[in-house]
Phi, psi and omega in degrees: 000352164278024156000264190302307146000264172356291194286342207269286209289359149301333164271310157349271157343313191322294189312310201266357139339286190293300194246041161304317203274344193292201147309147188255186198266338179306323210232009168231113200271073200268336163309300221284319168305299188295329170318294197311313195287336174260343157290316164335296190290320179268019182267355222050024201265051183315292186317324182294292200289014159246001151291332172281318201285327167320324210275345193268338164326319175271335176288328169318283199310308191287334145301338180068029172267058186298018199241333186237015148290313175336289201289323163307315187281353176274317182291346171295316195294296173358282172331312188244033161250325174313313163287340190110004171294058194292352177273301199293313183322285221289319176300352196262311183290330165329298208279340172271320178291346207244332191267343169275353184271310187269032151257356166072041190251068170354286165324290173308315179275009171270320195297314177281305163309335163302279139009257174340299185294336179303332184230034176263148158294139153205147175242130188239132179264155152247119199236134144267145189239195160311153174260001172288348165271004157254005175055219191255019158353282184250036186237107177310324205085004175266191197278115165115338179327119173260176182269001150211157174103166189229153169265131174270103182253168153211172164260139175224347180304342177266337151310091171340313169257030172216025200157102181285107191267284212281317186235358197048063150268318152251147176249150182300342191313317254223301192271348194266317179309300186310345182275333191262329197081006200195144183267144176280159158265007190162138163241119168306130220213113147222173218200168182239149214260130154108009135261137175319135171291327182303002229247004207216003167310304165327303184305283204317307178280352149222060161268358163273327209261304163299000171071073195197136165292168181247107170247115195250117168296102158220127236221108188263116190288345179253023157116173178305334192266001156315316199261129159221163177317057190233218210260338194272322192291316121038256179282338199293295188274011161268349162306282208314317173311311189299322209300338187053030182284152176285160170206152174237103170279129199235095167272117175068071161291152171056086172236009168249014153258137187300357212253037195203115172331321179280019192241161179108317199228092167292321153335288209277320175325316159337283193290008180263321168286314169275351160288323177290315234243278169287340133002273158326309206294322184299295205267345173216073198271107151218317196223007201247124151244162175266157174211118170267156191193091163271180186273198186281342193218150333294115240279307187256020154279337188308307169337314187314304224263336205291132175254010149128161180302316156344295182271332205271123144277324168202157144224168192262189165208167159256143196187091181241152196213128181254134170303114190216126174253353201290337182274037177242113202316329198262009164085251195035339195067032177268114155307108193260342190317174179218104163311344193281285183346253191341357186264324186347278190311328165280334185299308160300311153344264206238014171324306171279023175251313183207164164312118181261204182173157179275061187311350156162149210184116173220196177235122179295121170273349190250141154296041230320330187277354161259354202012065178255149181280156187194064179266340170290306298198287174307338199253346189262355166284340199287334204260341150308305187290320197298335189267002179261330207261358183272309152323294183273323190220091179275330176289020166271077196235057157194153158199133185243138197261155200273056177292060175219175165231145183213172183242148172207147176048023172095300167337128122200153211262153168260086140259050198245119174329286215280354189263359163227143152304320168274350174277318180292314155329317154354274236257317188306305234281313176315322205279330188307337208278124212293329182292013190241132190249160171262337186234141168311159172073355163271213186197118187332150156237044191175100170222193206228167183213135127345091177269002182278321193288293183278027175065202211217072175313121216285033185229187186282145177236171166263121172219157192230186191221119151251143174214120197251172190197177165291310189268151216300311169245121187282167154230343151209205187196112190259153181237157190235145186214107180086015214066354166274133197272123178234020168162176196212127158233136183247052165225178165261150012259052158041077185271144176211159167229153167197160217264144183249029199247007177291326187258019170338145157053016169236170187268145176241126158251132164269113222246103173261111175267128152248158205223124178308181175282345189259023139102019201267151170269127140321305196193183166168113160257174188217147180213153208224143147224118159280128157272163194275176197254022158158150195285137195228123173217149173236142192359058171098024237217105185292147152238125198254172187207147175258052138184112177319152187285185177207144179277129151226147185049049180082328188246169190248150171244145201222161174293137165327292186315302181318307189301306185313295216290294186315320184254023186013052166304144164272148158247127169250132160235131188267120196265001167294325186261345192023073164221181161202173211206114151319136185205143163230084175318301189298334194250000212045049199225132200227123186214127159255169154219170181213146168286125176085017173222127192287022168251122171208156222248118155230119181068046188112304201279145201295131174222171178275109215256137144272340159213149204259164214264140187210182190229165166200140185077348195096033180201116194300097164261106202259157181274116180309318182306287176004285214285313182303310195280341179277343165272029172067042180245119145286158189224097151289160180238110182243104181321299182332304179274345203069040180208138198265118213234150208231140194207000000 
């Protein structure tokens, strides 16, 4: 998800290369260049004034004025939105977000990237596959994690129809799944330090009854200096531990915001957080995780709060999205956000340290400041994100949705299920999508591969989109392969199925139109895959992979992990040895092989590779026949299909 990022502080680089060797501000008038581009802008003669504002760049770039490069590339952007180059827009601001990031303006550099993405075009292709083809990819290991898939939560007690607050006649365990159509894996509880856990027995039995977690907010409302070591914090978690309910305790949630006591002092926040963390961790580690969990904004506090791998189990973030057109780059009075964004920035931070989740989070259907309905808006983000985050963010494995309405700041927002129909009809229609689990301990029967990165498998696929654009809402998306129309989808994630196995060993490029909801063509874009050059089932049993197997010279090479995971094998790699080494405890069996050497080891003994195991992409490739066959496997080739099958 860093792309754009990438390319942008890489251009950046780029510039202060060139104009180290370039013009000096002595020997370039570039104030005389910005007159001309603003007399220019105000003729409207945009392309001319952005031929002035270029020229002033390499004198910028070669001073290292990363501050009047900023403001300059925003007005290039201005410039060419003005024509309608929103591609061109987004690359100007790329290139304005990487000079306030090397000038250390956080704020400004979120702000320009916010900006860029509103109008920039993109296309992400999705193949769905097996969930064995991602092995342990996105599996942290921690306690409740499942290894694909999301736990579906909410808040739901304040919702009337889903939670009698006054006599308990009804619980949400009960009215909310039937208001939804689907049962949660956990409901969120929040609570204040220095009440007692028994004060939450209702909840707790009944998340006993209903199989269901507990996610508890506990929020110390007079400041940091409440919490101590003591008999409450203590008896708390050791209630919590008997109960044996799963919990996600998210203590001093948003703690990188001002509007919550415990912010300000990140120090002492820490040591409060790890005082707590252990705590949990001595008296309830069986069924109790810590979940640090800020909001999605400010951006350039979050880093601040972590209180370390250590302490930490999973973390959440908070992530809501209110209709606001006043940030919309093109004046038009659009809300252009993309909620999935906003998940971005914690998501590159910290996926590859722990499980994250959406500790709460929904989309407002009313504008407050006009206290306008705006349910079309709400119900077509709601059902992009849930069909999208599975796809863009597989490290994501809960998300709870916020069902109330509350006032902050004079605001107030709307999210509550039962008080609009069409975000509820939404949220039903969303949640049904298979990456979302209902019960702890399960597991997605259904995840994804990235096809420009891992390719295309040669049999027929489900392929999906995420596709973003300037306008706000899509209404279809046609896709052409080769020049040919080879499907039309109008809801997200623009679902198709088609058969690849006609292009084995070949590149497909694919050309994706997307069309606004008034049928208008938006963007076409073209995305490239290779497809792999041939199909794998093991004792009866397809095996998909994030990276196609590949032939060379006649023998097949398959990515380890997959292989591995399928004949459920350990795998070790010694990266002093670039070697990796296969293990079955049960058969006794030890098998190495090293990248670039026809010599491999099984149970000791030295044995002889017709071809040697090599990497690509970031993935360690071994020749299958070997490995299969050295695991007791026979191997036949079933031509017809292209696919080499193992018993």
């Amino acid at each position: 998800m860093n792309f754009w990022k990438t390319i942008a502080t890489a251009l950046v680089a780029a510039l202060l290369a060139s104009g180290a060797a370039g013009p000096t501000a002595s020997a370039v008038n570039i104030w005389g260049l910005n007159k001309q581009a603003v007399e220019a802008e105000a003729k409207g003669d945009y392309a001319a004034a952005i031929a002035k504002l270029n020229g002033m760049i390499p004198t910028l770039a070669a001073d290292k004025d990363y501050t009047n490069a900023a403001n300059i590339y925003r007005r290039i952007g201005q410039n060419y939105a003005s024509q309608g180059l929103y591609d061109l827009a987004a690359a100007a601001w790329d290139n304005e977000s990487a000079n306030w990031s090397a000038a250390g303006k956080a704020a400004e550099t979120a702000a320009s990237k916010r900006r860029a993405d509103y109008v920039r075009s993109a296309v992400r292709l999705f193949a769905a596959v097996e969930p064995q083809a991602l092995a342990d990819t996105y599996d942290r290991g921690a306690l409740f994690e499942p290894r694909v898939g999301a736990y579906l939560g909410a808040y739901a007690e304040s919702d009337p129809k889903a939670h009698d607050t006054k006599q308990w006649k009804y619980f949400y365990t009960d009215k909310f799944p039937e208001l939804t159509g689907r049962k949660h894996a956990a409901y969120m509880l929040y609570t204040t330090w220095g009440r007692s856990f028994d004060e939450l027995s209702a909840h707790v039995e009944e998340a006993k009854a209903h199989g269901t977690a507990l996610q508890i907010a506990l929020q110390p409302m007079n400041g940091l200096a409440e919490v101590t070591d003591g008999a409450y914090i203590r008896e708390y978690a050791r209630a919590a531990g008997a109960s044996g309910v799963p919990i996600f305790l998210r203590f001093a949630n948003e703690m990188n915001g001002d509007w919550v006591p415990w912010s300000g002092d990140p120090a002492a926040y820490i040591e409060k957080f790890r005082l707590v963390a252990d705590v949990f961790h001595e008296e309830a580690p069986d069924n109790v995780v810590m979940a640090w969990s800020p909001n999605d904004i400010p951006v350039d506090t979050i880093t601040q709060y972590y209180p370390g791998d250590a302490y930490v189990d999973w973390i959440g973030v908070s992530l809501y999205s209110i209709y606001n057109p006043a940030l919309d780059p093109l004046k038009a009075g659009v809300d252009r956000s993309n909620h999935l964004q906003k998940f971005e920035h914690i998501y590159d931070l910290y996926a590859k340290k722990k499980p994250l989740f959406i500790s709460e989070g929904a989309i407002s259907y009313v504008y407050p400041e006009e206290d306008r309905l705006v349910e079309a808006w709400a119900a077509y983000r709601t059902k992009e994100f849930y069909a999208t985050l599975p796809m863009l963010y597989p490290g994501v494995k809960a998300v709870f949705w916020f069902d109330a309405t509350k006032t902050e700041a004079a605001r107030e927002k709307h999210f509550m299920l039962s008080a609009n129909e069409p975000l509820l009809d939404a949220y039903k229609q969303a949640i049904k999508h298979p990456f979302y689990l209902d019960t702890i301990g399960q597991e997605s029967k259904k995840a994804y591969i990235d096809a420009a990165e891992a390719g295309l498998p040669p049999r027929v696929v489900e392929l999906s989109a995420y596709v973003q654009t300037v306008e706000p809402m899509l209404g279809k998306v046609e896709y052409a392969l080769h020049g040919r129309t080879i499907g039309t989808a109008t809801a997200a994630p623009w679902t198709i199925t088609h058969d690849f196995a006609p292009y084995r060993g070949q590149t497909a490029t694919i050309e994706v139109k997307a069309f606004s909801a008034e049928g208008k063509l938006v963007t076409t874009q073209q995305v490239k895959a290779t497809v792999g050059d041939a199909l794998v089932t093991l004792k009866g049993k397809r095996l998909d992979f994030d990276a196609q197997p590949k032939i060379v010279d006649g023998r097949m090479f398959v990515p380890i992990k997959q292989i591995a995971d399928a004949l459920q094998a350990n795998a070790v790699w010694n990266a002093a040895e670039q070697s990796i080494t296969l293990t079955d405890e049960a058969k006794k069996l030890s098998v190495s092989l090293a990248l670039g050497s026809k010599s491999a080891r099984k149970n000791g003994e030295a044995v002889a590779l017709e071809a040697a195991p090599f990497s690509a992409n970031g993935r360690t490739y071994i020749p299958l026949s070997f490995v299969a066959e050295a695991f007791g496997l026979a191997k036949s080739w079933d031509d017809t299909t292209g696919t080499a099958v193992f018993q």
